[in-house]
N, C-alpha and C positions, 0 to 999 in steps of 0.2 A: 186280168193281168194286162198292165199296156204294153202295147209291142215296142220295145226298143229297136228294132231291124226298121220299122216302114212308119213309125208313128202312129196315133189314134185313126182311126176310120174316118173321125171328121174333120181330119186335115189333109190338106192335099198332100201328095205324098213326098217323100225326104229326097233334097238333090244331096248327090254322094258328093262330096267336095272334091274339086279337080286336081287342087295340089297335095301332095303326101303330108299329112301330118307328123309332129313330132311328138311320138308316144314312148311316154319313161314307163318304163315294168320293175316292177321291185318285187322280188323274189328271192326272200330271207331264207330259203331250204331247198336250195339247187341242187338236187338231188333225185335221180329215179325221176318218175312221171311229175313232178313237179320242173326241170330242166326241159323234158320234152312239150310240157305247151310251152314254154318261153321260146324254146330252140325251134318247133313249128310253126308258131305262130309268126315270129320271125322272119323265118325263112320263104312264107308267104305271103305275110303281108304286105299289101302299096302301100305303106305308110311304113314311115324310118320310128324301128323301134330302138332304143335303148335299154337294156336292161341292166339294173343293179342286183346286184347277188352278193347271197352269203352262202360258204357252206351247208352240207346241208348233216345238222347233228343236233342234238342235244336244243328238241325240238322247243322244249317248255321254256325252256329259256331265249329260243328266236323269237319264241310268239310276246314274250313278256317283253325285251331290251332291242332285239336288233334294228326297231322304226327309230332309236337315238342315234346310233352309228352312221344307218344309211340317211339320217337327216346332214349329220355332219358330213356326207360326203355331200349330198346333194346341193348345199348350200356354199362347199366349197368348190365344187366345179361350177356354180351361179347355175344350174341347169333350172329351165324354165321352159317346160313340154307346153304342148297344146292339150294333152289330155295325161292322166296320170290314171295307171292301170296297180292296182297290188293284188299280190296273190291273199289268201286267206291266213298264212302264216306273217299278217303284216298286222302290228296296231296300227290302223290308219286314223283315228283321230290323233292317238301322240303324234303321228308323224306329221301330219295337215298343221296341228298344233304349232308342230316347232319351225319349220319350216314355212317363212310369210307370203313368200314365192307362190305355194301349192293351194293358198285359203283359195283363191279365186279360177280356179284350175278344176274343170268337171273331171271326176275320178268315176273307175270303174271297181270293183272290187270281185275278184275270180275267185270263187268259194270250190276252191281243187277238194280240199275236206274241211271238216270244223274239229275242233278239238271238245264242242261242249255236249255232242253225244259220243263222243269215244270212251271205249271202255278200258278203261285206265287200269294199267298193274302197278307193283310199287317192285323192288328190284327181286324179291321173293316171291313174286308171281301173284300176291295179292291181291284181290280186287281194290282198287284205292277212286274212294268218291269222286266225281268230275267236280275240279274247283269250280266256285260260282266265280271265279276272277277270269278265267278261258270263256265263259256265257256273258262278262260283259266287257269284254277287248271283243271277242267276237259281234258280239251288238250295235257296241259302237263302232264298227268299222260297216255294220251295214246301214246303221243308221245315217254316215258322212258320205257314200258314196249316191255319186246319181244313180249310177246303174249298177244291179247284181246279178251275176251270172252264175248259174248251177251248172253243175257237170252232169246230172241229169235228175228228173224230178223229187225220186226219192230220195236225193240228198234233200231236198228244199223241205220237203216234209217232216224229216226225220228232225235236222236242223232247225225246224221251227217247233215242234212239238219238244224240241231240249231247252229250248228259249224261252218258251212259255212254262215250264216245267221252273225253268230257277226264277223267273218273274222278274227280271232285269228290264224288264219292256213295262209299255202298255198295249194292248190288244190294238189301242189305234195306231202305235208306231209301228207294232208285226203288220198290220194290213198297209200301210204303208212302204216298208220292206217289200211285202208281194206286190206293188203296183211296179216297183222299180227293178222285178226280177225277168229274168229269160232263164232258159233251159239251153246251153251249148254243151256239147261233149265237147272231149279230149281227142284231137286228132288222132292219126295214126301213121308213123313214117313214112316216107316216100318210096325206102327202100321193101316195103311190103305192100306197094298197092302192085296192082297187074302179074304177082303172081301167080303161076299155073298150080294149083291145091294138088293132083293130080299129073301122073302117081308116085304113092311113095313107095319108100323102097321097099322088094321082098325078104322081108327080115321080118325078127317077132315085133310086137307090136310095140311100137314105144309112147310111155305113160308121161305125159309132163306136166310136172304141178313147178310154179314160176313165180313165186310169191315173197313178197318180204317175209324174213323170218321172225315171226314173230305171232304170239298166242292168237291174235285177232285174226289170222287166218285157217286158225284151226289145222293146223300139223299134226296132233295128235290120231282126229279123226283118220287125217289121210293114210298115216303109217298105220292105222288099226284095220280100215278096209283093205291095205297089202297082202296084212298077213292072212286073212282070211283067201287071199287070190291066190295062194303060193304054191298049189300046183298046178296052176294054168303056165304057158309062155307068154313073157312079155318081159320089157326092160324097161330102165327108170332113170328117168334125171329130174333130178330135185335142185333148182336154181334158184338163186336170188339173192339180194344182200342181207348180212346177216346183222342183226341189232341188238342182238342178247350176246349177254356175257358167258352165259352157260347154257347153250341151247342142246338138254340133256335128250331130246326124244329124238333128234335128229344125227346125232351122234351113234342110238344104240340103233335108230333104222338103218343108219348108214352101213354099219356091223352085218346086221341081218342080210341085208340086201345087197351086200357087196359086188354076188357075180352077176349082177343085173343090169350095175348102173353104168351109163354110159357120160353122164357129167353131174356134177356133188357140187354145190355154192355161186358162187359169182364167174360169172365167165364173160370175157372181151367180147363186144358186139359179131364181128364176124359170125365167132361160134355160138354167141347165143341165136343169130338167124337160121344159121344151119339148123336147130337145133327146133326151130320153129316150123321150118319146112320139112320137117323129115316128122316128128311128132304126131303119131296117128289118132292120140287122145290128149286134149288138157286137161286138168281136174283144178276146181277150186273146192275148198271145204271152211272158206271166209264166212265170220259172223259180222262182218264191218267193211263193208266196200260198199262207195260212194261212185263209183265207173268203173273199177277194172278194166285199166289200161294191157294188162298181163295179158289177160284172158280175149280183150278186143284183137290184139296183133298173133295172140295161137290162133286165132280162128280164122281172122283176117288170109292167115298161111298156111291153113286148110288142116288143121286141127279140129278133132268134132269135141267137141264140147259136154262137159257132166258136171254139171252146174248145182247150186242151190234151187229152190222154185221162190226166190227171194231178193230180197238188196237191188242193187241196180241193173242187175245181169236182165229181168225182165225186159229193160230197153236196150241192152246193149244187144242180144239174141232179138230178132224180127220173130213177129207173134207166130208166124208157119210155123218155125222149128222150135217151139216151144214143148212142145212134148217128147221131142229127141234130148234136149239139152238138160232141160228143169225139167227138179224133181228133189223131193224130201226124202224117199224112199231110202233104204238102207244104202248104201252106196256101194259097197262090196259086192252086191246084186248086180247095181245095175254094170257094174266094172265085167261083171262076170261076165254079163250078157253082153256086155258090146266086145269082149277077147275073144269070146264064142262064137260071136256072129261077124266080124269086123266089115268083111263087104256089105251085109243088111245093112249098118249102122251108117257105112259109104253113101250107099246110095239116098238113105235117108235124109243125107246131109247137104246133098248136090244142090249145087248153086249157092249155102251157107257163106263162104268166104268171099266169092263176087259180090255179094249184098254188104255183109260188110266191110269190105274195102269202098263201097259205094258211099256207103252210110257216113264211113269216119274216117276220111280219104283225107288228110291234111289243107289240099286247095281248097277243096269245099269249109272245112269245118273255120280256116283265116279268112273267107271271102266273109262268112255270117258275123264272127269277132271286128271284120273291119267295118260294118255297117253298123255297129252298133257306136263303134267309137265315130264314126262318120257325125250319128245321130245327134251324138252327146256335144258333138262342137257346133254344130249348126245352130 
């Protein structure tokens, strides 16, 4: 892989440019952790970004039309960057295409997720086949960009193994794709780095699963390992935006679990940090997560973690705490074992949320993003 951060080995190494660049972000699904690397990256970067945005809904349809809109905007405010950055919900060839300005403009393209290993439902909860049309908008946008950036490795894997799976490539275009990739996470606010994980309150222990609502996170599993906990102490908040029409499991847990829960769906930022710092467990029960941003910032806020032994969580969690976190094992187990032991599980943990605050600390993860765009203009 070449380094985009410092250049090949056998060149001398990259002068970071002295004046800020002018870097346009086009970001068709501002929304949730897609808004947050726009909004961090931002806000840390020496280089003056600009970002174009669309809502963020009614995703199959950003990925297919919205590089025409934001062409028409681009070409009517004459905007003409030093370097052009799109997220992965962008066709970046249509948009390069349309836009004459952009042909000559080294682009980066942020692969946040792909749509061409996602496991796709239809409004009945049906499995519905990945179109081969999502595998080559996707292709094509890595094949036009200089540089591509992962949120971390096993996106890149998965995402290549789905590409080669619908044959949209050739084998020497995918090893081409990897010479022009890096591996960056997804920051992490500023308002969770530095703080104190310890201690939380003396109260029963509270459970926090923070998940888009939606099948790929497996909501079912989680409400089924509850019931099995149900005469242990412990309270629940189930948070996150919801995307389904009829989200029937979450509705009858919510029933069940009534006197337990201390916050049920979307909640205004304040209370969602509260809600991270008080949290003595997160739970993911995800079949599809490409970084778990969710799961980064519970921990981050000294939430201990009960993880997949799967997905991306293996680099999000540092290899120590691998065996407190990950794990395939029943889940209802191991739920049990950590309400029954909760200081073990404490101490187990110590030092977890300094490391990652360290790891995915916002200055650090804008300083790595701006050296690459550094690279790209030089």
């Amino acid at each position: 892989m070449r380094d985009l951060e410092t250049g090949p080995a056998h060149q001398s190494p990259v002068v970071v440019t002295s004046d800020p660049l002018d870097v346009l972000v086009v970001e068709p699904y501002f929304v949730d952790s897609h808004a947050a690397w726009v909004d961090g990256w931002a806000a840390h970067s020496v280089h003056q970004l600009t970002a174009i945005t669309r809502p963020g809904d009614r995703w199959r349809d950003r990925l297919r039309h919205a590089s025409i809109d934001i062409a028409d905007e681009i070409v009517r405010r004459d905007l003409t960057p030093d370097v052009l950055v799109a997220s992965s919900m962008t066709n970046l060839s249509q948009l390069v295409a349309i836009v004459p300005q952009l042909r000559t403009i080294p682009s980066m393209v942020m692969m946040h997720e792909n749509h061409v290993a996602y496991p796709d439902r239809d409004v009945s909860g049906s499995p519905r086949p990945t179109s081969s049309e999502f595998a080559s908008i996707t292709t094509s946008a890595l094949l036009t960009a200089e540089a591509i950036v992962w949120n971390s490795d096993f996106h890149q894997r998965i995402a290549t193994s789905a590409i080669r799976k619908h044959a949209v490539c050739s084998e020497a275009q995918l090893e081409g794709i990897s010479d022009r990739s890096i591996t960056v996470p997804i920051g992490i606010a500023p308002d969770l780095l530095s703080v104190d994980a310890d201690p939380r309150p003396n109260t029963s222990p509270l459970i926090l699963w923070n998940h888009r609502w939606d099948h790929d996170k497996g909501p079912q599993d989680f409400f089924s390992a509850l019931r099995d906990i149900e005469d242990l102490d412990w309270r629940l908040a189930v948070v996150g935006r919801n995307t389904r029409m009829d989200p029937r499991e979450f509705r009858s847990a919510r029933q069940r679990h009534t006197d337990r829960i201390e916050e049920w769906g979307w909640v205004p930022r304040p209370r969602y940090l509260e809600l991270l710092r008080t949290a003595d467990f997160v739970v993911s029960t995800a079949y599809h997560e490409f970084f778990g941003i969710a799961v980064a910032e519970a921990v981050a806020s000294g939430a201990i973690p009960l993880l997949p032994n799967d997905l991306a969580y293996r680099e999000v969690i540092p290899a120590e705490y691998h065996p407190l976190a990950l794990d395939d094992d029943d889940l209802a187990e191991r739920l049990r074992d950590a309400l029954e032991n909760v200081e073990e599980w404490r101490h187990r943990s110590a030092g977890l949320a300094a490391e990652v605050q360290h790891r995915f600390g916002w200055p650090r993860i804008a300083a790595r993003l701006d050296r690459i765009v550094d690279r790209l203009r030089v």
